[in-house]
C-alpha positions, -999 to 999 in steps of 0.1 A, spaced: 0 0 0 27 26 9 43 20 -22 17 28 -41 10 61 -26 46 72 -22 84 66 -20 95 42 5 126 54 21 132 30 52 113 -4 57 126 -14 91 110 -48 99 130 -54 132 112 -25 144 80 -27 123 82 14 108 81 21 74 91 57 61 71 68 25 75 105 13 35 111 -1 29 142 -16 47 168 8 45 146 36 67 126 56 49 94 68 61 70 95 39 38 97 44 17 131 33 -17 134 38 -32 170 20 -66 179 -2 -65 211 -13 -103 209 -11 -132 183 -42 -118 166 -37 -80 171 -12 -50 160 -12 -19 167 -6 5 135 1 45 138 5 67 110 16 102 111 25 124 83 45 154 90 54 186 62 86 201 62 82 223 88 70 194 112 33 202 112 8 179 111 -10 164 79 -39 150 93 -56 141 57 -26 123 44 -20 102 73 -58 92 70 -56 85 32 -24 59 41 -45 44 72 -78 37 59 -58 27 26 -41 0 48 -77 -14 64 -88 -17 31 -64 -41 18 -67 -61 56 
């Protein structure tokens, strides 16, 4: 999914984050297990100045519960 909206830039598996430049955006998604059947997953999207870009970040996460 990340690919597809973005540039990945880091895929860290060992520490489930994945960094994708989308649009303007800098977008870290986290992935940390909480039981056999459950993860957690965070996405933020940041601009260059370090603001928040709330309807990025909701495009990549409800992109990712679409393909679960």
């Amino acid at each position: 999914m990340a690919k597809e909206m973005g540039l990945v830039t880091l895929e860290d598996r060992s520490h489930g984050r994945i960094h994708v430049r989308v649009e303007s955006a800098n977008v870290t998604i986290t992935v940390k297990p909480m039981t056999q059947q459950a993860v957690e997953l965070k996405v933020r999207a940041r601009n260059q100045f370090l603001m928040p870009e709330i309807e990025i970040a909701q495009a990549v996460y409800n992109g990712i519960l679409e393909r679960l």
